[in-house]
LOTORKOL-353824 format. One record per residue (C-alpha): x, y negated, z; residue in three letters; residue number from 1. Coordinates in steps of 0.2 Angstrom, whole numbers, always signed. Layout:
BEGIN
X_Y_Z_ALA_NUM
...
END
This chain:
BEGIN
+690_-182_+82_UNK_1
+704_-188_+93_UNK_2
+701_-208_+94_UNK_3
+715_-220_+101_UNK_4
+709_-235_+106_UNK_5
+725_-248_+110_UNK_6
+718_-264_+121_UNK_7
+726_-277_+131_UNK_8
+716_-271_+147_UNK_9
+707_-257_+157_UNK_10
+691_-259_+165_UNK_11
+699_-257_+182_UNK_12
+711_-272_+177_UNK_13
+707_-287_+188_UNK_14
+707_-299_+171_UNK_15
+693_-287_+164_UNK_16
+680_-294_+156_UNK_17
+666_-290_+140_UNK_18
+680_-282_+130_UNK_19
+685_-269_+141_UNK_20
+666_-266_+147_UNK_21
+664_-264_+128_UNK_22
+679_-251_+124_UNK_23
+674_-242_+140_UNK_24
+654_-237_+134_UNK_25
+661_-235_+117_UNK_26
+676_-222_+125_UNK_27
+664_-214_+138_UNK_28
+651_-211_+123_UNK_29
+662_-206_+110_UNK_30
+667_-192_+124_UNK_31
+649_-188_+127_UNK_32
+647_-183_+108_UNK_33
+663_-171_+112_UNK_34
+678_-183_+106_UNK_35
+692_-182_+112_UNK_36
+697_-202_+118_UNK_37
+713_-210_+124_UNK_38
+714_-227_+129_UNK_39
+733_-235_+129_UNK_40
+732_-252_+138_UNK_41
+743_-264_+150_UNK_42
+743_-269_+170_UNK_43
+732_-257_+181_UNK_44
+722_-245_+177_UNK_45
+707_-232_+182_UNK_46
+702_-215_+182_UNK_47
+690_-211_+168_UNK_48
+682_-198_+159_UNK_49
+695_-201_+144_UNK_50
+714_-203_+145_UNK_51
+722_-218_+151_UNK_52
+740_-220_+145_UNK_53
+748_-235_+153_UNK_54
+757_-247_+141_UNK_55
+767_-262_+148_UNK_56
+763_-276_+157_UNK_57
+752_-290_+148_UNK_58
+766_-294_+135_UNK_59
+777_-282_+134_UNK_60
+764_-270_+129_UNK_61
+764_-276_+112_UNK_62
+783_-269_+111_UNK_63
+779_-253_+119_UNK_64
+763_-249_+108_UNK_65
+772_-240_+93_UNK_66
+782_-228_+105_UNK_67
+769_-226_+118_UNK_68
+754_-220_+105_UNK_69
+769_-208_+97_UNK_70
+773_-201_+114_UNK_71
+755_-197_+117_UNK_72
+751_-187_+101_UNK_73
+768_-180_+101_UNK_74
+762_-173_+120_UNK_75
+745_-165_+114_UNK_76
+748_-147_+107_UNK_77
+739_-155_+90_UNK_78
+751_-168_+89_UNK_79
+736_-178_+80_UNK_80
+725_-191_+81_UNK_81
+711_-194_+68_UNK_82
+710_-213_+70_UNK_83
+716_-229_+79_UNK_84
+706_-244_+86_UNK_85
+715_-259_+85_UNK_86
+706_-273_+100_UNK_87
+713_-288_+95_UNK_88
+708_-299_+108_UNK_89
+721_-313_+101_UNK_90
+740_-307_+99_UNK_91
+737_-293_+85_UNK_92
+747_-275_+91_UNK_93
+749_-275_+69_UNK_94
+747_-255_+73_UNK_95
+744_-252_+52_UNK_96
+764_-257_+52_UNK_97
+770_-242_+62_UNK_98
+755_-230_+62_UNK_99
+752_-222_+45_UNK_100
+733_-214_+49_UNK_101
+718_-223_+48_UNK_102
+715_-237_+61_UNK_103
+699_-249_+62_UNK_104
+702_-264_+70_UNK_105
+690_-273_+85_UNK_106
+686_-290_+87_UNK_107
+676_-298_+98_UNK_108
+678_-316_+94_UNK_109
+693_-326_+84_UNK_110
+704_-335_+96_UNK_111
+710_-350_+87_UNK_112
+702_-366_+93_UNK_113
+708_-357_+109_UNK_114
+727_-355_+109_UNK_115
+729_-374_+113_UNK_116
+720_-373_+127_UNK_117
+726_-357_+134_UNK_118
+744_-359_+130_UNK_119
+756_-373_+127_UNK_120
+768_-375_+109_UNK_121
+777_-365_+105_UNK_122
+766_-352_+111_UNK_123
+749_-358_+104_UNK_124
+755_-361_+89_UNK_125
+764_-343_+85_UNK_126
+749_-335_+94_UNK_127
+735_-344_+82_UNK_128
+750_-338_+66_UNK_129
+748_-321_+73_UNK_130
+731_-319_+74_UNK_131
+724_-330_+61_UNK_132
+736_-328_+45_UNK_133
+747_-311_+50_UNK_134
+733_-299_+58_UNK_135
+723_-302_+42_UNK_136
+736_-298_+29_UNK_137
+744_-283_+41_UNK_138
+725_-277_+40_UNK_139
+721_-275_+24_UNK_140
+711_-262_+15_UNK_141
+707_-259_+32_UNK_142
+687_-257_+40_UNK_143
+683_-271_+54_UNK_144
+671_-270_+70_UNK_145
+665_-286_+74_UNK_146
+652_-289_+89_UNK_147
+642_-301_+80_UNK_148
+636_-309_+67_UNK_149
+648_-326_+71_UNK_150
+661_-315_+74_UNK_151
+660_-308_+57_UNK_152
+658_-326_+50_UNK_153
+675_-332_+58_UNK_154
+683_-315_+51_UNK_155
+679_-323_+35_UNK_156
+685_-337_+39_UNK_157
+703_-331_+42_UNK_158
+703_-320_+24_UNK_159
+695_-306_+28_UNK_160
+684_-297_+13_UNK_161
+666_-299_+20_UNK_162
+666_-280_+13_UNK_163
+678_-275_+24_UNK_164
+667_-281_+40_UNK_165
+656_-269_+49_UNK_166
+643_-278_+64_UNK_167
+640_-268_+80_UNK_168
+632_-275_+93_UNK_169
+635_-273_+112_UNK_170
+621_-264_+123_UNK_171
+615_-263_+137_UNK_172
+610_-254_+152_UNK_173
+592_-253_+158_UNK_174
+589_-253_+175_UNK_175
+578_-239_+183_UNK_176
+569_-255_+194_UNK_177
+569_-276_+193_UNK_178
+568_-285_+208_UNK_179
+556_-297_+210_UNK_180
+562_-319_+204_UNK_181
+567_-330_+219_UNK_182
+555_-339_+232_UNK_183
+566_-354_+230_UNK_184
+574_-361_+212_UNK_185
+591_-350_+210_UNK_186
+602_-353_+195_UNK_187
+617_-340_+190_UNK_188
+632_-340_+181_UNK_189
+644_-327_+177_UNK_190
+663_-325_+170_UNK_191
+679_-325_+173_UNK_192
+683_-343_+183_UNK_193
+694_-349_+168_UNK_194
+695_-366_+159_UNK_195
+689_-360_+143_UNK_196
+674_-353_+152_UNK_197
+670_-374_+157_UNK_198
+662_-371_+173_UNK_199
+669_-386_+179_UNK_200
+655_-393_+165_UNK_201
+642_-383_+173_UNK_202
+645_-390_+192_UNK_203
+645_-409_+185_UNK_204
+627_-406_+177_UNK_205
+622_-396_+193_UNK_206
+624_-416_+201_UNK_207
+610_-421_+191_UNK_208
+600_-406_+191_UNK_209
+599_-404_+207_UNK_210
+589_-419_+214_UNK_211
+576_-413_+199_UNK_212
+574_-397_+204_UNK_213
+583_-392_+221_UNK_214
+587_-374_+224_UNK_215
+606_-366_+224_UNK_216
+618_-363_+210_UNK_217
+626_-347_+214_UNK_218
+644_-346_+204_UNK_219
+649_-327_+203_UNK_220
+668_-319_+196_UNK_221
+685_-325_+199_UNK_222
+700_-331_+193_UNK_223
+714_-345_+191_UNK_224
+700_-358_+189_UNK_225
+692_-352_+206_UNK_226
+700_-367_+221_UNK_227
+699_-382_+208_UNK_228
+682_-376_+205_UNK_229
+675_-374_+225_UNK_230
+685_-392_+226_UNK_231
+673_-401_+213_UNK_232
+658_-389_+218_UNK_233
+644_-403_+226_UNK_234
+627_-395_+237_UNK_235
+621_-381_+234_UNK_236
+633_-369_+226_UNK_237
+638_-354_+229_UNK_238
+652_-344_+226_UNK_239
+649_-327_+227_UNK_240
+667_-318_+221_UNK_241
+667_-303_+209_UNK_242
+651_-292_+213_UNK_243
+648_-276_+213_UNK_244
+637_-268_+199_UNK_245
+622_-268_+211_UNK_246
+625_-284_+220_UNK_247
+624_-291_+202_UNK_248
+611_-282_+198_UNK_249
+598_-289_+211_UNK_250
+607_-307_+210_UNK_251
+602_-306_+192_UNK_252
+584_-301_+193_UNK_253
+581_-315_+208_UNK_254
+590_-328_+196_UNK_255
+577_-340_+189_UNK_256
+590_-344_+173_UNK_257
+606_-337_+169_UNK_258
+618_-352_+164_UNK_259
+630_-350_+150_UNK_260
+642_-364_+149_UNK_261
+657_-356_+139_UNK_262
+664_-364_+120_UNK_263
+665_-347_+113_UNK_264
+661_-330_+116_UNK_265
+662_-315_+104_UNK_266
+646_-308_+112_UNK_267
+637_-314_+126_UNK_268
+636_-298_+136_UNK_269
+630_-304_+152_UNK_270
+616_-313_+142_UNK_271
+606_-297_+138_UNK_272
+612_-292_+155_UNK_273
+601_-305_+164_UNK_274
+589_-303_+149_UNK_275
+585_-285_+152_UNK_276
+581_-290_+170_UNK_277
+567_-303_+162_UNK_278
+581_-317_+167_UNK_279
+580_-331_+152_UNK_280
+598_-339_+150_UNK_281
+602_-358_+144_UNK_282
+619_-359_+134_UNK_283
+627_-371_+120_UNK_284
+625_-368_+104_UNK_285
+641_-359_+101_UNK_286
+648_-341_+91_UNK_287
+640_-329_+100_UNK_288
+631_-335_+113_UNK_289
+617_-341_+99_UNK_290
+620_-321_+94_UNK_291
+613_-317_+111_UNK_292
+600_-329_+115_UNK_293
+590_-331_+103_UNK_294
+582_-350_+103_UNK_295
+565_-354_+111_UNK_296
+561_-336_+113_UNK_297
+571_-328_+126_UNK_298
+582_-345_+132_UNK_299
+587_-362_+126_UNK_300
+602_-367_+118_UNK_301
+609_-385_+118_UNK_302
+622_-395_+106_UNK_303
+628_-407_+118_UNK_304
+628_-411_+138_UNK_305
+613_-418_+142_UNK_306
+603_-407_+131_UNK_307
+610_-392_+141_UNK_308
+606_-403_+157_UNK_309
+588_-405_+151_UNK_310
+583_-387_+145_UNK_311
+591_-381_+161_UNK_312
+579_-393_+172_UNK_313
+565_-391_+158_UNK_314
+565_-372_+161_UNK_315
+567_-370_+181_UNK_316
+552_-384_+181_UNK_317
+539_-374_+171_UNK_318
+536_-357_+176_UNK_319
+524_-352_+164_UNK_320
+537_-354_+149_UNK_321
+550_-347_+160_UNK_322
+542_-331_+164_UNK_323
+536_-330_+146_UNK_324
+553_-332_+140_UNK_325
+561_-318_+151_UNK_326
+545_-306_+146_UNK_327
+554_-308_+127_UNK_328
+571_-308_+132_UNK_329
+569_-291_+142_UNK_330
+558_-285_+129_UNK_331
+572_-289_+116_UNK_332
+585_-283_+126_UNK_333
+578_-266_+128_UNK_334
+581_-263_+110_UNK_335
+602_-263_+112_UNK_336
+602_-247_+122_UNK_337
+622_-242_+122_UNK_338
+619_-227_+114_UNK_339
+614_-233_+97_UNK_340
+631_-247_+100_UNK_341
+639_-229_+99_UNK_342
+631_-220_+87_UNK_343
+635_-237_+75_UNK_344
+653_-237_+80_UNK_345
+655_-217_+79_UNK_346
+649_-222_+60_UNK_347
+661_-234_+58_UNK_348
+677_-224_+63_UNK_349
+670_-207_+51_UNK_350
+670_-222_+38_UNK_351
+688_-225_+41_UNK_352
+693_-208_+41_UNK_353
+685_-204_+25_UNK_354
+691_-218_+15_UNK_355
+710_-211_+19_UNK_356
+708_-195_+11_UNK_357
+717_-191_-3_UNK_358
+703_-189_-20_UNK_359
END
C-alpha cells in the first residue's frame, strides 16, 4: 500500500514528542514490510527512510494539507494512495472532507480539558469545538487508532461509536545491555518543559522529599517552561537538556524512579522506556499514565499531592520493593516490542481499505 500519514510534526521537529516518535516506528515499519510511506508534516524536518513532504508552518499547515497530499499523489507515476492517517493531536486536518479514499484517524489522547490551559478564548474554545464536536461528526463511518485504553474511553466520550475504535499500543525498544542503578538516590523525569507537563509540581514536592531521602532530581527535555522552572528549582536538581538517545538511555537505567508528573498523557511512552530498563516510575492517576504503569506492580500511582509525595519517598526508601517493582515493569515492558504496535496498526489500515470497496 501507499500510506500517507498527515501530522502536526517530524521527529526531527524541536516540539517533538511521543506522537511523532510513535508515527515514526509505525512509518519506518510499515516500510520494512515493503509500503511505500509519506509523511506530510509542518516546521522542520529529517531525512528518513520514507518521504517527507513539508506542509506549512504549525497553523498554516491545516490550510495547506488538501493541496499539499494532492500534489504529492499527483507527483508519483501511480497517482494513488491506498490510505490516509489522520494524527489529530487537537486542531483535526478534517482530511474525510477533501480526500475521498479511505483515511483512519490517530489519536493519542483528547485534548479538551487542555485548550484552556494551552490557549486563551477565543482560541481554546474553537479549538475544543473542533476537536470535540466537528472531528467526530467529519469522521464518521470511519475506523480510529487510539493508544490506549483511556484514549479510547474519551473517544467515547465525544461520540464516537465504540465499534468504530481500534486500540494499539505503543512499544518499545529493548536495549542490547542495562546499566547498573545509582550508588546514590537519583530521581528522573522526562518531557517536554511545558505547563501542562506540571513539573513545576514535581520540584515543590522535591522540597519535601529531599530532606527524606537526599540524592538529585535530574530534570531532562526543553521547552517554553525551562527558565521559570531552573528559577523555582531548590538543591539538588539537575537540568540536563534534551539528551541524546544514549545519554537517555544510561540516565534511565542509573535512575532509581522515573517521576511522572503530567495531567494527561495519551500513552505514557517514556514510562515503559524507564520500565524496559528495570526503572519503576511514580505518576498521578490520570488517562494514560494508569495505561502504562500498572499499579503496585511495576510503579505507584497517586490521586492527590501528597500521596504522589509519599510513594515517591516510599519507594526510593525501600529497595527491596523497588527492585522487585522494576524486575515486573521490565518484564512487562518487554512484551510491547514495536513490531507487534506495527503488525496491529498495519491490520488496522487493511481494515480501512477493505471496508471502502465497492460489494
Amino acid at each position: 500500500m501507499h500510506i500517507t500519514f498527515i501530522a502536526g510534526r517530524d521527529l526531527a521537529h524541536p516540539r517533538a514528542g511521543g506522537s511523532e516518535m510513535l508515527v515514526d516506528h509505525l512509518a519506518m515499519g510499515l516500510v520494512a514490510r515493503g509500503h511505500r510511506v509519506t509523511l506530510v508534516c509542518g516546521g522542520r524536518t529529517g531525512e528518513r527512510v520514507y518521504d517527507v513532504v513539508r506542509n506549512g508552518g504549525d497553523f498554516s499547515q491545516f490550510l495547506k494539507a488538501p493541496l499539499t497530499v494532492r500534489r504529492h499523489a499527483a507527483s508519483h507515476i501511480d497517482r494513488h494512495i491506498d490510505v490516509v492517517v489522520e494524527v489529530c493531536n487537537g486542531l483535526p486536518y478534517l482530511a474525510p472532507l477533501w480526500w475521498r479514499g479511505p483515511v483512519v484517524c490517530l489519536v493519542n489522547h483528547v485534548h479538551a480539558d487542555l485548550w484552556p490551559v494551552r490557549y486563551r478564548p477565543p482560541v481554546s474554545v474553537a479549538g475544543r469545538y473542533a476537536e470535540t464536536v466537528v472531528m467526530p461528526r467529519v469522521h464518521r463511518g470511519n475506523l480510529f487508532v487510539a493508544v490506549s485504553p483511556s484514549t479510547a474511553r474519551e473517544l467515547e466520550g465525544i461520540g464516537v461509536d465504540p465499534d468504530r475504535i481500534r486500540i494499539v499500543l505503543n512499544g518499545v525498544d529493548r536495549p542490547a545491555h542495562v546499566l547498573a542503578e545509582s550508588g546514590e538516590p537519583l530521581f528522573v523525569a522526562f518531557g517536554r518543559l511545558a505547563d501542562y507537563k506540571r513539573l513545576d509540581l514535581l520540584l515543590r514536592l522535591w522540597d519535601r522529599v529531599r530532606p527524606v531521602t537526599g540524592g538529585r532530581l535530574a530534570i531532562a527535555g526543553d521547552g517554553p517552561e525551562r527558565e521559570r522552572l531552573e528559577g523555582l528549582a531548590g538543591p539538588g536538581v539537575e537540568f540536563t537538556g534534551r539528551l541524546s538517545e544514549r545519554d537517555k538511555h544510561a540516565l534511565l537505567c542509573r535512575a532509581w524512579l522515573l517521576l511522572h508528573p503530567a495531567q494527561i498523557e495519551g500513552w505514557g511512552l517514556v514510562i515503559t522506556e524507564a520500565a524496559v530498563r528495570a526503572t519503576p516510575a511514580v505518576g498521578f492517576d490520570v488517562p494514560g499514565v494508569r495505561d502504562a504503569l500498572n499499579h503496585g506492580r511495576t510503579g505507584l500511582l497517586a490521586g492527590t499531592e501528597g500521596g504522589f509525595a509519599s510513594a515517591w519517598a516510599t519507594l526510593a526508601l525501600d529497595g527491596r520493593r523497588r527492585h522487585a517493582m522494576g524486575e515486573a515493569a521490565a518484564a512487562g515492558a518487554s512484551a510491547l516490542p514495536w513490531s507487534s504496535t506495527v503488525s496491529n496498526f498495519e491490520s488496522v489500515l487493511a481494515e480501512a481499505v477493505e471496508r471502502r470497496r465497492p460489494v
